[in-house]
C-alpha positions as CSV (number, residue, x, y, z in Angstrom):
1,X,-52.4,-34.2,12.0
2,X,-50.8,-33.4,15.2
3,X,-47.2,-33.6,16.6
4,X,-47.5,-36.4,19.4
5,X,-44.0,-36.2,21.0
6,X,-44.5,-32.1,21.4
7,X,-48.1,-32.8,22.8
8,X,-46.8,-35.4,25.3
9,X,-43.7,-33.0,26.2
10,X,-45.8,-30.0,26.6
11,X,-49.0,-31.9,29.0
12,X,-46.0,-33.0,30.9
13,X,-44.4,-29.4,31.5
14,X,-48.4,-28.1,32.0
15,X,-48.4,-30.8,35.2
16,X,-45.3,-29.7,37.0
17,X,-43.6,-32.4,36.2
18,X,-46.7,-34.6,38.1
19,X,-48.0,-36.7,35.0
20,X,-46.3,-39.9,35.2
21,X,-48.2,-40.8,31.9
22,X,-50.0,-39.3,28.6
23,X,-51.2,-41.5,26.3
24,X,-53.0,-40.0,22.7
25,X,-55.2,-41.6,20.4
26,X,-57.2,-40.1,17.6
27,X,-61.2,-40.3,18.7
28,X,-62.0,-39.6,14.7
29,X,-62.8,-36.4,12.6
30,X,-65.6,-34.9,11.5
31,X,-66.2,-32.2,8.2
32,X,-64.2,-30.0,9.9
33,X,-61.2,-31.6,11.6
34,X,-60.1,-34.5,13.6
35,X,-60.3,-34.9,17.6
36,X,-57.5,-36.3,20.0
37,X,-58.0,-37.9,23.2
38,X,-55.3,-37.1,25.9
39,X,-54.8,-39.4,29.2
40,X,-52.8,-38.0,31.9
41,X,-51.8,-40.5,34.5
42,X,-50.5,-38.5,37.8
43,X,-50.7,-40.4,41.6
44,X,-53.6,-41.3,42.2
45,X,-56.2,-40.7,39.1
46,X,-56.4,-40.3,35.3
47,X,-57.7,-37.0,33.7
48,X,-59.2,-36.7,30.3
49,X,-58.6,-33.8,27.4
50,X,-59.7,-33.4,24.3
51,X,-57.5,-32.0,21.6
52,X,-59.4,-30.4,18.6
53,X,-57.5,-29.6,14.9
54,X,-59.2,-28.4,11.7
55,X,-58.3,-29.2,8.7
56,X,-56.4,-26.7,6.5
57,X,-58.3,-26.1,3.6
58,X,-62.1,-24.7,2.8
59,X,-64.9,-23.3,5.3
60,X,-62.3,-20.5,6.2
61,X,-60.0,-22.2,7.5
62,X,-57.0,-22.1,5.1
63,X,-54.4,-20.7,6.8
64,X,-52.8,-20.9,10.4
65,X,-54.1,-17.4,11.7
66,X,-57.5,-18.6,10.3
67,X,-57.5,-21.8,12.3
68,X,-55.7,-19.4,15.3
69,X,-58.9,-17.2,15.1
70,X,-61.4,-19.7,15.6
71,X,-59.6,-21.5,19.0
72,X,-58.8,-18.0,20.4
73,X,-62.8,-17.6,20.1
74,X,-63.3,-21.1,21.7
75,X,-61.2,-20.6,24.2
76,X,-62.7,-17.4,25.1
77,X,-66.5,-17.9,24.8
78,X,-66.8,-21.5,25.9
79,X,-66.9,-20.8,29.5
80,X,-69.8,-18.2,28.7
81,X,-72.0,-20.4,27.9
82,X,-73.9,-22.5,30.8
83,X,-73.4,-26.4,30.5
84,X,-70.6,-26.5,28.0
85,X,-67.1,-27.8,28.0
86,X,-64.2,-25.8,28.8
87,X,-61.6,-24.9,26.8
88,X,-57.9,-25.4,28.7
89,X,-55.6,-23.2,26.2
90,X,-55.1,-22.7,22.8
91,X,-51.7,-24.6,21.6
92,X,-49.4,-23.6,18.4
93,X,-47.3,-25.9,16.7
94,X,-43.4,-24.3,15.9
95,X,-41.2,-24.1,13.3
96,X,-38.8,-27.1,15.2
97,X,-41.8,-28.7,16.1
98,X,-42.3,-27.5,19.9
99,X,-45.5,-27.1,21.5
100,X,-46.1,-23.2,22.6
101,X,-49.4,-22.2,24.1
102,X,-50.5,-18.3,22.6
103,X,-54.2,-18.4,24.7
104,X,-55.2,-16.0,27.5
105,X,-54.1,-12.8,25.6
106,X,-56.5,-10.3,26.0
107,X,-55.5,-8.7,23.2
108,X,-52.9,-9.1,20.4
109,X,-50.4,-6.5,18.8
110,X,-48.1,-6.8,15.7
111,X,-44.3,-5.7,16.0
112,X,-42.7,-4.8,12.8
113,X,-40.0,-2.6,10.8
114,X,-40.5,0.6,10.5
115,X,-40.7,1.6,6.7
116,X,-38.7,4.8,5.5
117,X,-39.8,7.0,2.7
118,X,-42.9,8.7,1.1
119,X,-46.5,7.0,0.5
120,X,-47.7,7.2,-2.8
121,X,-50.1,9.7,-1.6
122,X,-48.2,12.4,-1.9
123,X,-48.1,12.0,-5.8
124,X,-51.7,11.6,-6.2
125,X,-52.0,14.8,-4.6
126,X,-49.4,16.5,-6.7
127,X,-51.0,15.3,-9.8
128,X,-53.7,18.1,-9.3
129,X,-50.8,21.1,-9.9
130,X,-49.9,19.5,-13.4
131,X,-50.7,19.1,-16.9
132,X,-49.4,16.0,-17.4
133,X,-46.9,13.1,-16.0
134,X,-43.5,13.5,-15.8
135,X,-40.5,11.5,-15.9
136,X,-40.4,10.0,-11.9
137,X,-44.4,9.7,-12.0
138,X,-43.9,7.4,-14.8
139,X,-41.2,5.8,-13.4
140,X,-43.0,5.1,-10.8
141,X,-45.7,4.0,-12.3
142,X,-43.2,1.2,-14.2
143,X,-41.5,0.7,-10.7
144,X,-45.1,-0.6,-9.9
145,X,-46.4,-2.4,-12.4
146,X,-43.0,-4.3,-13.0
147,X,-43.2,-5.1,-9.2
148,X,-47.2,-6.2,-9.4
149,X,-46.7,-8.2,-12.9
150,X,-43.6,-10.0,-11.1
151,X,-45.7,-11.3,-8.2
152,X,-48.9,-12.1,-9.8
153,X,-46.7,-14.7,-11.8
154,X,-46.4,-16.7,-8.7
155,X,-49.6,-19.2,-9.3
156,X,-51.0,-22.0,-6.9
157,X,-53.8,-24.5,-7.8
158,X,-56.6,-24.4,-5.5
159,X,-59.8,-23.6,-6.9
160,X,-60.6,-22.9,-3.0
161,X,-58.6,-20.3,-2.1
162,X,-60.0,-18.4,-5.1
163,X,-63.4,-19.0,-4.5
164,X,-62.4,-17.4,-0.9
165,X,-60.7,-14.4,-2.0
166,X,-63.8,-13.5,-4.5
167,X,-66.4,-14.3,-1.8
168,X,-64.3,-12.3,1.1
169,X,-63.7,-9.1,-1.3
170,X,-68.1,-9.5,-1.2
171,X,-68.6,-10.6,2.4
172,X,-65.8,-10.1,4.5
173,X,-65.8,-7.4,7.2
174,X,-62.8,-5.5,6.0
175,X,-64.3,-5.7,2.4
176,X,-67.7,-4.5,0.9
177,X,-70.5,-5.2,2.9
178,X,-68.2,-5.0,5.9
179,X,-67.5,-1.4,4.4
180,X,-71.0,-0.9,3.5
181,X,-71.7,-1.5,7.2
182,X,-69.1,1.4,8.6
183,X,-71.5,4.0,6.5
184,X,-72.7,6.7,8.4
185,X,-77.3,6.8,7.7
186,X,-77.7,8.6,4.6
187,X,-74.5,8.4,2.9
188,X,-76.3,6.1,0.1
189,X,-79.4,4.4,0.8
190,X,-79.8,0.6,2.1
191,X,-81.2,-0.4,-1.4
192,X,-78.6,0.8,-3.1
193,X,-75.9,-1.1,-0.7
194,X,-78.3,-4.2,-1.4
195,X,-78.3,-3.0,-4.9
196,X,-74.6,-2.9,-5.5
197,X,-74.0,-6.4,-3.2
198,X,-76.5,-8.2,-5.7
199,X,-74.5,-7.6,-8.7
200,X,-71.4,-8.7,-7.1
201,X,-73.0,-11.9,-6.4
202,X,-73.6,-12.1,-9.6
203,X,-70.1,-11.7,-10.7
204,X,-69.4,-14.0,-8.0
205,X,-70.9,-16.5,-10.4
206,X,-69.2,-15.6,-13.1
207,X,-65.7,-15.7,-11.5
208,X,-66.0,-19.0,-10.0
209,X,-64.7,-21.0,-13.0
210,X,-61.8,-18.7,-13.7
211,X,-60.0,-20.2,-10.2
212,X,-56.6,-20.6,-12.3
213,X,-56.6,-17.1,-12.1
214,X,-54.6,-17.7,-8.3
215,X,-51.7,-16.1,-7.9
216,X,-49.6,-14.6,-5.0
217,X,-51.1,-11.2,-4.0
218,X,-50.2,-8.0,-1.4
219,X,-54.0,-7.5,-0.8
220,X,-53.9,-4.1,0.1
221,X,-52.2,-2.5,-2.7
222,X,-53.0,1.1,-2.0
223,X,-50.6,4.4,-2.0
224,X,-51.2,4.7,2.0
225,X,-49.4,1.1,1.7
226,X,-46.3,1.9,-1.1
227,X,-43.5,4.2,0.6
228,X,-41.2,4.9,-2.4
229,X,-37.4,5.8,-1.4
230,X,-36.7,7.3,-4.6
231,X,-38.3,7.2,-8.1
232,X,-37.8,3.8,-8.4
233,X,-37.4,1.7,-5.3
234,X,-40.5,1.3,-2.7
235,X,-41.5,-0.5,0.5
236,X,-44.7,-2.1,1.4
237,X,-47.1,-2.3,4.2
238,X,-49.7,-4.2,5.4
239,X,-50.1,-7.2,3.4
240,X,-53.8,-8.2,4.0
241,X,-56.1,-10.8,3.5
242,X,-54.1,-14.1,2.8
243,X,-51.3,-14.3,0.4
244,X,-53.4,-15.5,-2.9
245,X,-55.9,-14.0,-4.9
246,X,-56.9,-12.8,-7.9
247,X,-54.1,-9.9,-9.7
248,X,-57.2,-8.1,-9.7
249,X,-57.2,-7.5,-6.2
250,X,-53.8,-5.3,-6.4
251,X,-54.9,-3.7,-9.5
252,X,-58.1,-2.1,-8.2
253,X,-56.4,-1.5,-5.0
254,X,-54.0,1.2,-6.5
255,X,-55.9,2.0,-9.6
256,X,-59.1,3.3,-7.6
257,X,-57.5,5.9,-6.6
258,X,-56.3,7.6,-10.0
259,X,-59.8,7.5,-10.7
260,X,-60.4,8.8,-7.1
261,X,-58.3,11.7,-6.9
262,X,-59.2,13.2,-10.1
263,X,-63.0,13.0,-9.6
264,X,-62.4,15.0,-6.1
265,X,-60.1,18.1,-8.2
266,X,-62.3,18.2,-10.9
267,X,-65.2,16.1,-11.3
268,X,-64.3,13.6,-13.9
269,X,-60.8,11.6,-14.7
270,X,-58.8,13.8,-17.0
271,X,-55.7,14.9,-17.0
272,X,-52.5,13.2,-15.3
273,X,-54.8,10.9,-13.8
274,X,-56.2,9.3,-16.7
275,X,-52.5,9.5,-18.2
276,X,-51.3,7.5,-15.2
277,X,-54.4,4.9,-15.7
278,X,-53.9,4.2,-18.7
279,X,-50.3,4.4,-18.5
280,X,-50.5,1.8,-15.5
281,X,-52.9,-1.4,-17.6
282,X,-50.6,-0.3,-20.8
283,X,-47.5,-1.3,-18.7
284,X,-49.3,-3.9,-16.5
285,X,-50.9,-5.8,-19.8
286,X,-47.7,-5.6,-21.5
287,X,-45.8,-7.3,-18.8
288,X,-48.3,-9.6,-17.8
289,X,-49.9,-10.6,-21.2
290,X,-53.6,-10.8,-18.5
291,X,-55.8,-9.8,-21.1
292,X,-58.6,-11.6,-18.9
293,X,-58.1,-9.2,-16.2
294,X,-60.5,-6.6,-17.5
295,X,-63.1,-9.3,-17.5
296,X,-62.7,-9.8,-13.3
297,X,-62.2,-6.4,-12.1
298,X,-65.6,-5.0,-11.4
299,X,-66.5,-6.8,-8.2
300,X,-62.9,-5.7,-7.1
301,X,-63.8,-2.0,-8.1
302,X,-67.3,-2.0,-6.7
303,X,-64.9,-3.1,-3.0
304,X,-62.6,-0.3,-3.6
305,X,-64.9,2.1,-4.8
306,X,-66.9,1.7,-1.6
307,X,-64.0,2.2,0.4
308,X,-63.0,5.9,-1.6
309,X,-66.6,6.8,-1.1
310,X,-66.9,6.1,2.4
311,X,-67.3,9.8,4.5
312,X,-65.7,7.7,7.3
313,X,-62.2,7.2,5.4
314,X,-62.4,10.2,3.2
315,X,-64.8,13.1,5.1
316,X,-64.1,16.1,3.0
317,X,-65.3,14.4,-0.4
318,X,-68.5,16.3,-1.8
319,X,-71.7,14.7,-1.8
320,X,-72.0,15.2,-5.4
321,X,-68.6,13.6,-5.9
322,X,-69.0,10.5,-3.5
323,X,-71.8,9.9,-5.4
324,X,-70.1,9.7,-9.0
325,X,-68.1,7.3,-7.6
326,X,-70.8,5.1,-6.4
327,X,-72.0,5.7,-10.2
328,X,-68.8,4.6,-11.4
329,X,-69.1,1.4,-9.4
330,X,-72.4,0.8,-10.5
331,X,-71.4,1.4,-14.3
332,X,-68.2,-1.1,-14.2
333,X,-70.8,-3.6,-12.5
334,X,-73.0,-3.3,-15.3
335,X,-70.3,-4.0,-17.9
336,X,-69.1,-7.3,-19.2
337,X,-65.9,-6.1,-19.0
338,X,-64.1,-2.8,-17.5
339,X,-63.3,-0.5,-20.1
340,X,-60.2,2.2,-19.5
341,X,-61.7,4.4,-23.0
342,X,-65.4,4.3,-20.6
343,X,-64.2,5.4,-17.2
344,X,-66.5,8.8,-17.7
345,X,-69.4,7.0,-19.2
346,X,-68.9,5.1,-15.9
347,X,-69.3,8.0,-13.9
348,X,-72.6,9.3,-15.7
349,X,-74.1,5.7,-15.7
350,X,-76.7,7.3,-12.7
């Protein structure tokens, strides 16, 4: 479980060169991981570490930023606490093998390209001034759909990691309750929040035996995310979440917001933006052949809708309109399966 040789070289380096000896054996492991003792043998006396790993799949820890997050945590609050142990540094295993330490940060900051173009926004926006599509919307819209169908057919087995992307779209705090919980009081009532977690709890149940569903995902699929360079070519930002999921997750990402947009111009979803729905699971179906996807998208709209109706994204949305769209998530919620033909009857469900 852990790289001896880099351990040893890397206690060694931590002593100044003043640990004539370091000697690891495993002590055992537990539910979550396996523990390591460490002797270090300078002149003159013997110290005693502990090295802690977790194992890499369930309880949240599948991935190495997972693991990352819960010793950046130890490392910080241990020493808080009276009477406890304290936690030396936080060690991350390299690509060539090396031992590099990443704790004591007091904070953390991503560098990254910068992406060239124009978000997807800007088309949503447009659709208001027409009367239907035309030939680079749609082109778009294939541009998208061709990209989406070609990495949802990336599958992994793991009935784990699915389990964990339809409980975190639920419970996790960038996701719907964590959502829920950025509200400002009286934006919808507590019992309807409660209301619209229950039934994806529900659905929770229901998705758990359709894990083969796992595929490779972007996670934040939205048209802040997709910079297009022309009618055809695009860029992506902010992959989120962990890189499997359901296809579902994407879908409902971009899809929200057709529905979105065209409830804020006019009330209801008409126009190019119920062109470009439909338009978008015509293509996506079609490419993909994921006929089962309209049985697993309601738990992943009731996320995304709460997101589109949240005055703290999205302030100048109406009150009357916010709340259709809390009506559409309730209505999809209520459905064995999401219906493109019902998306008004959606809307009206309260």
């Amino acid at each position: 479980m852990i790289n001896k040789k880099s351990i040893e070289r890397y206690i060694k380096n931590l002593f100044h060169g003043e640990a004539l000896g370091v000697d690891i054996k495993k002590l055992g492991e537990g539910v979550q991981g396996a523990g390591f003792l460490v002797e270090v043998k300078t002149r003159g006396r013997t110290m005693q570490y502990v090295i802690k790993g977790l194992f890499p799949e369930g309880l949240e820890h599948d991935y190495p930023a997972d693991r990352a997050g819960v010793f950046l945590l130890d490392l910080e609050e241990f020493r808080n606490l009276p009477q406890h142990v304290k936690a030396v540094d936080v060690l991350s295993e390299m690509e060539d093998g090396s031992i590099k330490s990443i704790g004591g940060g007091r904070e953390y900051y991503l560098l990254m390209e910068r992406a060239k173009g124009k978000h997807y926004f800007n088309d949503l926006a447009a659709f208001s001034k027409k009367e239907r599509l035309e030939p680079p919307d749609i082109e778009k819209i294939r541009s998208m759909t061709s990209y989406l169908a070609r990495i949802h057919s990336v599958r992994k087995d793991s009935r784990h990691l699915y389990w964990r992307k339809v409980r975190d779209t639920i419970g996790h705090g960038e996701c719907l309750m964590g959502v829920f919980d950025t509200y400002p009081d009286g934006t919808i009532s507590y019992d309807e929040m409660a209301a619209i977690e229950k039934k994806c709890i529900d659905w929770r149940v229901r998705l758990k035996p359709k894990f083969r569903r796992l595929c490779q995902v972007h996670g934040d699929f939205h048209p802040g995310n997709i910079w297009f360079q022309n009618n055809r070519d695009f860029i992506l930002l902010d992959r989120s979440r962990g890189p499997w999921g359901d296809a579902a997750d994407d879908v409902t990402a971009l899809t929200i917001n057709y529905i979105f947009f065209s409830i804020n111009n006019s009330g209801r979803v008409q126009g190019p933006y119920l062109e470009a729905l439909n338009l978008f699971y015509d293509r996506y179906i079609d490419e993909t052949g994921d006929n089962e996807l309209f049985e697993v998208l309601a738990p992943f709209y009731a996320f995304r809708g709460a997101v589109v109706a949240n005055p703290v994204f999205y302030p100048d949305v109406s009150t009357e309109n916010r709340h259709k769209i809390i009506s559409f998530v309730h209505g999809v919620l209520d459905d064995e399966s999401f219906r493109v033909d019902k998306v008004n009857e959606y809307i009206k469900t309260r």
